[in-house]
BAZA-8636 format. One line per 4 residues: for each residue x, y, z of C-alpha. Coordinates in pm, whole numbers, padded with zeros to 5 digits. Example, Ala and Ser with C-alpha at 12.3 -4.5 7.8 and 13.67 -1.06 7.14 Angstrom:
<recs>
01230/-00450/00780  01367/-00106/00714;
</recs>
This chain:
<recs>
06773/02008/14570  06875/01788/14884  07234/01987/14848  07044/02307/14853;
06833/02215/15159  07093/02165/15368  07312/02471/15234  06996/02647/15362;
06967/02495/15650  07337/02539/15788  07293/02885/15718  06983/02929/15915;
07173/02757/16192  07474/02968/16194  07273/03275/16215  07074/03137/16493;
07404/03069/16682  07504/03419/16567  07205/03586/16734  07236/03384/17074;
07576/03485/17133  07494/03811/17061  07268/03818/17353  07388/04017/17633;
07383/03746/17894  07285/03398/17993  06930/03256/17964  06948/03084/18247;
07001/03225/18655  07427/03247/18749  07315/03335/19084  07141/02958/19103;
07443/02801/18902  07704/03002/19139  07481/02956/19516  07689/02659/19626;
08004/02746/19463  08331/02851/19544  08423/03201/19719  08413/03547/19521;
08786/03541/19393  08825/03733/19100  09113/03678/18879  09350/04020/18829;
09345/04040/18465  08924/04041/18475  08902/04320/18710  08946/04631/18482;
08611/04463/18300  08439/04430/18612  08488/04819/18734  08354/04921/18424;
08057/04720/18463  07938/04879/18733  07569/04891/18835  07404/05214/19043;
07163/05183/19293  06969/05415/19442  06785/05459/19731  06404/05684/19612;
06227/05600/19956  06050/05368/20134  06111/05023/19948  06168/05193/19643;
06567/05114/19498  06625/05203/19136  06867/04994/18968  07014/05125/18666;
07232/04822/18486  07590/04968/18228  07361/04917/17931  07122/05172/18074;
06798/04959/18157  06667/05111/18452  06425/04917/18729  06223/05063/19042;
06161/04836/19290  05825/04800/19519  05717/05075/19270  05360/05262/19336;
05479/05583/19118  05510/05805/19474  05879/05783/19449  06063/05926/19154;
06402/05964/19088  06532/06162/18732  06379/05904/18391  06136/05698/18418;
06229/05351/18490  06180/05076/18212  06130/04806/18483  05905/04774/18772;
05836/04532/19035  05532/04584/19229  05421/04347/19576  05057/04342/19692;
05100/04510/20054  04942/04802/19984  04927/05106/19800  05253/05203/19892;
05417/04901/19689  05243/04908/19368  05008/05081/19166  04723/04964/18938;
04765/05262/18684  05128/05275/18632  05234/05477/18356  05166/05347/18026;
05579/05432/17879  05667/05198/18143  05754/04870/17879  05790/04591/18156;
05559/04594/18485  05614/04271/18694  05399/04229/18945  05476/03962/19249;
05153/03834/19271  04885/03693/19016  04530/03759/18954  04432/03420/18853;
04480/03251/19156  04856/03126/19069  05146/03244/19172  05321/03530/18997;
05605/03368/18772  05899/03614/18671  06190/03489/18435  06277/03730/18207;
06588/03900/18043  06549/04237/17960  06877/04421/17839  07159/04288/18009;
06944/04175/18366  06794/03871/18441  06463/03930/18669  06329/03638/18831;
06088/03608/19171  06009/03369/19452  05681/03382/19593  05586/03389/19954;
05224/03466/20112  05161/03791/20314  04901/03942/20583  04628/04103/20406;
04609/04475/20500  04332/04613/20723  04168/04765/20383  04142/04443/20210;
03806/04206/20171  03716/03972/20466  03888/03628/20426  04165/03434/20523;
04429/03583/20724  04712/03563/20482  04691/03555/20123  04901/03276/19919;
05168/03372/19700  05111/03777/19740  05454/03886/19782  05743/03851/19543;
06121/03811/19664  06273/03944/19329  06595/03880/19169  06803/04058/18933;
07099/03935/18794  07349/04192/18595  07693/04260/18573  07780/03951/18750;
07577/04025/19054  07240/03907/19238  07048/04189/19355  06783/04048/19610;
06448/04262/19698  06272/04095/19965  05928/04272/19925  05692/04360/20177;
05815/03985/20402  05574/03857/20667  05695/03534/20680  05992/03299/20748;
06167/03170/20456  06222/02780/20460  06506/02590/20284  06259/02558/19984;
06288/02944/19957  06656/02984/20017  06769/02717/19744  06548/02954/19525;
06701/03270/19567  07034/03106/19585  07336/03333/19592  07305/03701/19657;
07585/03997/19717  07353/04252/19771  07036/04220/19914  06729/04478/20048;
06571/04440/20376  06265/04579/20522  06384/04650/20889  06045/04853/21051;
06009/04507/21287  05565/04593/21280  05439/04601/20929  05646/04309/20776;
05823/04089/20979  05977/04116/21370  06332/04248/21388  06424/03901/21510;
06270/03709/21230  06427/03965/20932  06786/03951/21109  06786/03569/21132;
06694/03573/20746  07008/03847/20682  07240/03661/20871  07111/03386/20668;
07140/03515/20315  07513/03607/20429  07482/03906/20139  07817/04107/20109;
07561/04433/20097  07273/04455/20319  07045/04790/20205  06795/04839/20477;
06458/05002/20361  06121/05037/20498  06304/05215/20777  06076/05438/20949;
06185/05508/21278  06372/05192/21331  06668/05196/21520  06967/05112/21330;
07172/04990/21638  06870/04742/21697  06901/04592/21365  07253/04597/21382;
07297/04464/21741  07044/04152/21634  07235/04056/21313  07594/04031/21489;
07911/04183/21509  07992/04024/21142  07859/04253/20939  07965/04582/20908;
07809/04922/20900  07888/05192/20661  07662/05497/20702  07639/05740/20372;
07512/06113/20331  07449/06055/19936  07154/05803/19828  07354/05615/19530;
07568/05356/19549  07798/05246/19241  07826/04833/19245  08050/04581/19098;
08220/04270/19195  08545/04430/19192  08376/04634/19467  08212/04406/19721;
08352/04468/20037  08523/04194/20201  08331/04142/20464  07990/04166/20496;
07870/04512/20496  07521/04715/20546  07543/05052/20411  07293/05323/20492;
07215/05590/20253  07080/05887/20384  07064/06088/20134  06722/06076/20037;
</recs>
């Protein structure tokens, strides 16, 4: 009996260890593991892997990116249902700005809705792997909006820096940001190559206060959104000479490491 208990149980462990490295990626955050560590090198013979693991981004309006990952799951940023691009997405984060950034009602073939803030009085807490991403979120408070109930000025924990980690990369959304980030927030988003920034300097944060976060972050992709009428040499003149501009006529952008340009980069697409 004792030989056939542990037959059984060897075989329940292999299968376990079967199933886990079957998964399509880590349980825990590379972008965390990877913040503090050596530059983006890639070695030759991993390249070919890394071209065909390509993730597409596109731009639907507003603060609305889609993100669709090589296994096909699909996520919509700041998502309020006004902004549609081909399939439904089967991700969406939402951030409690206003109606513009979320919806109440989304719609119900939608599997995962993630909303940045909670309705208990606790932060929002996002750690999940769905497919082959990794979502996570940081919290930080925002202004309430002139619609909202009399109270404080700012409401605790209602916007949601997310995080998605796929193919290798950390996709950064900073939300609907109306305040500065503080070393407790950077250590939490940790390293990002691509990263979207509300840049409309009145409804979220100043143009000073959002460039000194960009030039911060040190992203090798900086997607502006939230644009409105903005001027892009304004944005550009306050986060330096470093970074790049690449200006596009199309509104999706195809993403890898392999493809990271080598110096730091924000790329406009206009094709919305």
């Amino acid at each position: 009996m004792l030989r056939l208990l542990v037959s059984l149980l060897a075989v329940l462990v292999s299968f376990a260890s079967s199933a886990l490295a079957q998964q399509p990626g880590p349980r825990t955050s590379e972008c965390l593991a990877m913040a503090g560590g050596p530059p983006r090198a890639m070695p030759v013979s991993l390249r070919r892997t890394a071209a065909a693991n390509e993730v597409t981004i596109t731009y639907a309006g507003h603060s609305t990116y889609f993100i669709d990952t090589p296994m096909g799951i699909r996520i919509a940023t700041d998502y309020s249902g006004a902004y549609q691009v081909g399939r439904l997405p089967d991700v969406i984060t939402m951030n409690r700005a206003h109606s513009t950034h979320y919806t109440l009602a989304p719609d119900p073939r939608i599997p995962h809705v993630l909303r940045g803030w909670g309705d208990d009085g606790k932060p929002a807490q996002v750690f999940e792997r769905i497919g082959d991403v990794l979502v996570r979120n940081i919290t930080t408070d925002i202004r309430r909006y002139f619609s909202d109930s009399l109270g404080a000025d700012m409401i605790k924990d209602g916007n949601s820096i997310f995080i998605f980690e796929v193919a290798g990369l950390c996709i950064g959304h900073l939300g609907h940001l109306h305040v500065k980030l503080d070393e407790t927030h950077f250590a939490a988003i940790g390293r990002l190559d691509v990263v979207m920034v509300p840049i409309d300097g009145t409804y979220t944060m100043s143009l000073d206060g959002i460039s000194e976060i960009t030039k911060r972050l040190r992203a090798s992709v900086v997607l502006p959104m939230h644009r409105f009428a903005t001027p892009l040499d304004e944005f550009m003149r306050k986060i330096g000479q470093q970074f790049e501009i690449d200006r596009r006529a199309e509104r999706t952008l195809k993403m890898s490491r392999e493809l990271l340009p080598s110096s730091p980069t924000v790329i406009i697409l206009d094709g919305v």
